[in-house]
C-alpha positions in Angstrom: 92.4 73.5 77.7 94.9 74.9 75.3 94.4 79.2 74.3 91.9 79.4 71.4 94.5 80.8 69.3 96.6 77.1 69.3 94.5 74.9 66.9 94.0 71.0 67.5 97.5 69.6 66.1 99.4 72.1 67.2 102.8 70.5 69.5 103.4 72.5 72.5 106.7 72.2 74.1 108.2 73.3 77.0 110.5 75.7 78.5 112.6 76.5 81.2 113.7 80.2 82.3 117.8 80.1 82.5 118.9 82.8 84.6 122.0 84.4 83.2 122.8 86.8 85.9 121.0 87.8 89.6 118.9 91.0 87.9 116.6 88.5 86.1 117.8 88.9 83.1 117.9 85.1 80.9 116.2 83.6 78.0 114.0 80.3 77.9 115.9 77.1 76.8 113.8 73.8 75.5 113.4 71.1 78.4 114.4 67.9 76.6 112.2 66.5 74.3 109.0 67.5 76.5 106.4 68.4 74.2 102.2 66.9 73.4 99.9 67.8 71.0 96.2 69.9 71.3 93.8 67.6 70.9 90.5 68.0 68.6 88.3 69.1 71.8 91.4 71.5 73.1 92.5 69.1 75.5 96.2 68.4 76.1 98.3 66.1 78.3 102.1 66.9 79.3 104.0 64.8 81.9 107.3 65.2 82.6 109.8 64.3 85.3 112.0 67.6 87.3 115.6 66.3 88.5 116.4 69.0 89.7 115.9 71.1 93.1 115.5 74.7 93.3 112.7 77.0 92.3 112.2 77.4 88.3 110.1 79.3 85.6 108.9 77.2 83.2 106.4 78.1 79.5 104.4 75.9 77.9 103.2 76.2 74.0 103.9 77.9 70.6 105.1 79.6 68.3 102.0 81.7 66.6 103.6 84.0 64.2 106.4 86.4 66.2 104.6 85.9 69.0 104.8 82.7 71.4 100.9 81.5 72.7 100.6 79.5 76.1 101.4 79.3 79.8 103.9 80.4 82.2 104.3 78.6 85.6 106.8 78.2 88.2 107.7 74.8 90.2 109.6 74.1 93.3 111.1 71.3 94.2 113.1 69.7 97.1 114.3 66.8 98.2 112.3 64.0 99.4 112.2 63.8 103.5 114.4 60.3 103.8 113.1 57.7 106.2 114.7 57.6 109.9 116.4 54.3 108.6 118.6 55.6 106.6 121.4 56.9 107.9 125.2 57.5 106.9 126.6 55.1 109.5 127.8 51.2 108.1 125.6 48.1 108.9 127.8 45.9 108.3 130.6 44.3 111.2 134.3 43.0 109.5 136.5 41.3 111.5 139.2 43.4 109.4 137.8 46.6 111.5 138.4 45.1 114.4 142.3 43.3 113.9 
C-alpha cells in the first residue's frame, strides 16, 4: 500500500543511489522508465528487471511538495549458479585441429 500522503493517481517512479565517491556521498538517478500508478484502494504494482550485479539502494515514489514521499530498499544481486554442463572447453572435433 502506497503512504497516505500519495493520492490514487499519483505515478511513482524509481530510483537508484549512484555512488559518487567511497564516503557515501551520491545522489539518486531515475531507473529507466520504471514507474506505476497508486491505485483507488492504495494498491500499486512495480516490476522491473536488475542487469546488473552488485549490491544497490534503490527509492520508490514522489514528489509531494519539497519533500519526496515513498520507500527506500536495497537489492543484491549475483550471477546465476551455471549448470555443470557448461563449460569453456569446445564440443566440437575439426579435422583442421588435427592436420
Amino acid at each position: 500500500t502506497a503512504p497516505k500522503e500519495l493520492t490514487p493517481g499519483t505515478v511513482l517512479t524509481l530510483e537508484r543511489f549512484v555512488p559518487t565517491d567511497k564516503k557515501g556521498s551520491g545522489s539518486f538517478a531515475p531507473v529507466g522508465n520504471v514507474a506505476t500508478v497508486v491505485q483507488q484502494d492504495g494498491s500499486f504494482a512495480l516490476v522491473f528487471e536488475v542487469n546488473e550485479t552488485g549490491r544497490y539502494g534503490y527509492t520508490f515514489g514522489a514528489p509531494q511538495g519539497q519533500q519526496w514521499v515513498g520507500v527506500e530498499f536495497q537489492l543484491k544481486t549475483t550471477l546465476p549458479h551455471w549448470p555443470l554442463a557448461i563449460s569453456s572447453k569446445p564440443f566440437w572435433n575439426s579435422s583442421m585441429l588435427n592436420s
